[in-house]
N, C-alpha and C positions, 0 to 999 in steps of 0.2 A: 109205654113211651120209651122210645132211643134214650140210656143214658147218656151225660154230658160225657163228649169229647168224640160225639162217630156222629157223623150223619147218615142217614139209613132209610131208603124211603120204602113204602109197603111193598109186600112180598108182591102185590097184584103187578105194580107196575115193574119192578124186578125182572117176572115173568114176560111181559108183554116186549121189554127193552130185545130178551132173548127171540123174540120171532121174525127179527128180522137180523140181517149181517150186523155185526157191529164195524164201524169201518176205522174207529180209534180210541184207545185206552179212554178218554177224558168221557167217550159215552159212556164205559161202564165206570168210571171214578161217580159219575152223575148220581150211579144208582147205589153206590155203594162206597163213604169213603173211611178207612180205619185210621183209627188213631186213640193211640189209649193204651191201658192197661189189657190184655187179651189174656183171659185165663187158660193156661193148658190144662185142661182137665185130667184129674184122675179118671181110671174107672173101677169102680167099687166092685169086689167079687166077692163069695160068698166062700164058706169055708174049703168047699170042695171045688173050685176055682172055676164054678159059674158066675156070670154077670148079676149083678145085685140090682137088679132093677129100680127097687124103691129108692134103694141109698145113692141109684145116678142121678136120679128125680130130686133127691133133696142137694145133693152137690151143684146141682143148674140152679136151682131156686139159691142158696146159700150165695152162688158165686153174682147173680146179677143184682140178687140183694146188695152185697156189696159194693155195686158199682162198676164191675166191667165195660168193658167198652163190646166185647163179643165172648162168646165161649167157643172154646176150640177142643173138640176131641178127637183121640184117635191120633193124639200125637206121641212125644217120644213118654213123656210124665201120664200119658192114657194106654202106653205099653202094646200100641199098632203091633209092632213085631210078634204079640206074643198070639193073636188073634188070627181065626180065617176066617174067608170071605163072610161068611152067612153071620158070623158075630160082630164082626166091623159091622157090617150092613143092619144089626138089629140098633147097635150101639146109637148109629146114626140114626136110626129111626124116634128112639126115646129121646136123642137130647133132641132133636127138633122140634120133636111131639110138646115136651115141655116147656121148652123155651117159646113156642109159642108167639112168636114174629117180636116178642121184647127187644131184643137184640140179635145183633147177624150171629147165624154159627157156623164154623170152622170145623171140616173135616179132614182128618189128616188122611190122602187118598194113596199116598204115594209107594210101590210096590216096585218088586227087581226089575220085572218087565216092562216096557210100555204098554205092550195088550192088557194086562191086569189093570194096570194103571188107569188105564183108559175106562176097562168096564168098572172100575171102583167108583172114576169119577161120575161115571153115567148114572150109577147108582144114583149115590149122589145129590145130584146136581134133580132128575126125580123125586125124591124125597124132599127136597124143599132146601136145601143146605143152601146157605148164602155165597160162600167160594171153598175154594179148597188150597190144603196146606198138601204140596207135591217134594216130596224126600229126595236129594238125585237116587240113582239105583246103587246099588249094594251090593257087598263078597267079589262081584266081579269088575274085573277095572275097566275104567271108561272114558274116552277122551273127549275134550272137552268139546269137541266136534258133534258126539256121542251125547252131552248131556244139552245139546243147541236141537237137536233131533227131536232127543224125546220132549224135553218140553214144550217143544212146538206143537208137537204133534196130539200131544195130549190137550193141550188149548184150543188147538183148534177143534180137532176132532169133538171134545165136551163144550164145546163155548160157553163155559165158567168161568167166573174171575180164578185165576191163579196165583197162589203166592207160593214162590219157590221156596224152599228151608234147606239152609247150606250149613251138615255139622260135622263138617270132615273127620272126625277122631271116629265116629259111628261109619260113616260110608265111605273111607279111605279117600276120598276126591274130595279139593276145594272148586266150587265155583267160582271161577277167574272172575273179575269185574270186565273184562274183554268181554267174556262169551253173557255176564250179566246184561252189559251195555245194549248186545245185539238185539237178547231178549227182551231187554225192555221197550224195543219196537211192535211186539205182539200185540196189538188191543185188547188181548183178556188175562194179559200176566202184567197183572198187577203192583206185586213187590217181590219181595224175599224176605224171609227172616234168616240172620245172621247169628248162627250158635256156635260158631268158630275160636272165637274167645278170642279171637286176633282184632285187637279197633282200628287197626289200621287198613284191616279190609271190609270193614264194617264202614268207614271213613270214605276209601275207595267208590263202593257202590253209592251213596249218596251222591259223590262229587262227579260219577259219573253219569247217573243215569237220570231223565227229564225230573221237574217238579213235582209232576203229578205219578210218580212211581212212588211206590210205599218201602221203607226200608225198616223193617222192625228188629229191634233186641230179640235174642234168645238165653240171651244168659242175664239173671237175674240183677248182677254184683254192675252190669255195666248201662242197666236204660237210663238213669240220668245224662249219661254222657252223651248217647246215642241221642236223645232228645235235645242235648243243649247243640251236639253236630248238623242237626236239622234233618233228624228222622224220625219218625211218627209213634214209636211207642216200645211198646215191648208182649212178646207172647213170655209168661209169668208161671211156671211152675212152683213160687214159693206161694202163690195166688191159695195152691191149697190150702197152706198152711194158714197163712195171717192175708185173706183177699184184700179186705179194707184198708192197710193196711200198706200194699202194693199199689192199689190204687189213689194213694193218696200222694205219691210220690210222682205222680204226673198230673195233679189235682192243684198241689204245692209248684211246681215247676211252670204252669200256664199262668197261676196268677203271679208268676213272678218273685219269689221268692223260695231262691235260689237256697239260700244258706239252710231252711227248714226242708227243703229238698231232698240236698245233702245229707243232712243229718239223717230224714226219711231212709234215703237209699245205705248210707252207711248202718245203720240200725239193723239189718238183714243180715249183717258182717256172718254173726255169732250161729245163726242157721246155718247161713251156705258152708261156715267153718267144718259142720257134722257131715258133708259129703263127703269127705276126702278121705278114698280106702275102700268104698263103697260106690254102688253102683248108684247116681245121683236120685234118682226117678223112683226107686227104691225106696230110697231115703225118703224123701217125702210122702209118698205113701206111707212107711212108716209112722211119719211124725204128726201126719193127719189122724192116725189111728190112736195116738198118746193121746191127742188131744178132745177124745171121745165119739169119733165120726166111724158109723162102724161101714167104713171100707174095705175090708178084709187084709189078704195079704197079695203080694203082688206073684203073679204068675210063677211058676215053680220054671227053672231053676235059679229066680231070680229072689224068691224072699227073704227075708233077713229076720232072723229069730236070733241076736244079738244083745245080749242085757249089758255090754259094755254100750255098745249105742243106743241103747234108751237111756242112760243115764247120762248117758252126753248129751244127747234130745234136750233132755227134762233139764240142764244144768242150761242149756241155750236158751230151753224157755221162758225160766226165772231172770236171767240177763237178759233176753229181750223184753221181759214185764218190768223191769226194773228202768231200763233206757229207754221205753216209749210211752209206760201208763198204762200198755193194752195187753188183756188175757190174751 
């Protein structure tokens, strides 16, 4: 069963919606609408920096156990960058395989080019994937002209729900809420998530684009706000670390009560504090790994074999048991 907070109806009629044109967003919101806590997933590797198959099988299980509202891989906290095609493509196949139509899953499809882009999403969207998380492109510069192109193109061409992911520090370009707004005229781009760290443009797309466009958090420290601004949730890469935990801060927020919310999302403080100096995505990998989840290490030359930051880790994790109750 859908957990609480997404409506989600079977993968059959999903399909079926797909065989004919969609002629406006609200048909495919019908078949698919998010809101929640959205895990980014890791993805577990083995010592010699294969994919750890079993331990991605218990990370899906682990996270919908808890409560998600979808699982999302292959984003920036699942290390996309570090992977090519044929390992994206298996990655995508195990979390679907296992997830098992419990809940929608997220793949993050989004690649320099458009043609990749495109054959990623196809993939995809094949495999059974619910929508796709599209990155604008990268290393090279692109105008905003440039990123209304590609992701038209790539919606239409895969007619999958798309949710744009805008993290300017990672891909040098912000997506304006101009060229956001245009895009939200598409029938199969759905929202965007916002990892900008700016809530003023987090603010912006909300206030500009229809009701039924999805505008999710990317940064951990800010879904309260985004949720009380009147957008739909948050994609959660602390999810690895404490899931239940994340999701309970939009659990707390619907039934209305704000102040244990708060507290909720402020409680995260003393984790997010151990990014700083390190590369974030890392990090939690990391800290997933302290806390006995054998994930491995994150892609080389990105791991962190650090004993000042495990002891930082482990001093975070004793103050977050201390301020929530919870291991």
């Amino acid at each position: 069963m859908p957990c609480a907070g997404i409506g989600f109806s079977d993968k059959i009629a999903c399909r079926c919606a797909y065989d004919r044109p969609v002629q406006t967003r609200s048909e495919v919101n019908i078949i698919m609408v998010l809101e929640g806590i959205i895990s980014a997933m890791l993805t577990p590797l083995n010592e010699d920096e294969s994919i750890n198959e079993q331990q991605l099988r218990v990370q899906v299980n682990r996270q919908i156990q808890a409560g998600v509202a979808a699982v999302f891989c292959l984003g920036t906290n699942g290390e996309f960058y570090a992977f090519d095609f044929e390992e994206k493509k298996k990655i995508i196949d195990i979390v679907v395989e296992e997830t098992a139509g419990r809940v929608p899953v997220l793949a993050g499809t989004g690649c320099i080019t458009t043609a990749e882009t495109v054959a990623l999403t196809s993939y995809a969207k094949q495999a059974g994937v619910d929508a796709v998380s599209v990155i604008s492109p990268y290393f090279a510069g692109i105008s905003q002209d440039g990123l209304y192109q590609h992701f038209s193109r790539v919606a239409t061409e895969c007619e999958l729900p798309v949710i744009m992911y805008n993290i300017p520090a990672r891909t040098g370009v912000n997506i304006s809420w101009q060229t956001v707004k245009k895009l939200a005229e598409h029938p199969y781009i759905i929202g965007i998530k916002d990892s900008s760290g700016n809530f003023d443009n987090t603010l912006r797309y909300i206030e500009e684009t229809p009701d039924d466009f999805i505008v999710l958090c990317g940064n951990d420290s800010l879904i309260l706000w985004t949720l009380m601004a009147g957008g739909n949730g948050g994609i959660s890469g602390v999810t690895n670390i404490y899931p239940e935990h994340m999701v309970k801060i939009y659990k707390l927020f619907k039934q209305g009560d704000l102040k244990a919310a708060r507290k909720a999302q402020d409680d995260i403080r003393c984790i997010r504090d151990c990014f700083a100096g390190y590369n974030p995505n890392s990090v939690v990998k990391r800290a997933t790994a302290l806390l006995g989840y054998d994930v491995g290490p994150a892609r080389a030359p990105f791991a962190i074999q650090d004993p000042a930051l495990d002891e930082k880790l482990k001093k975070a994790f004793a103050a977050f048991a201390q301020l929530t109750g919870e291991a």
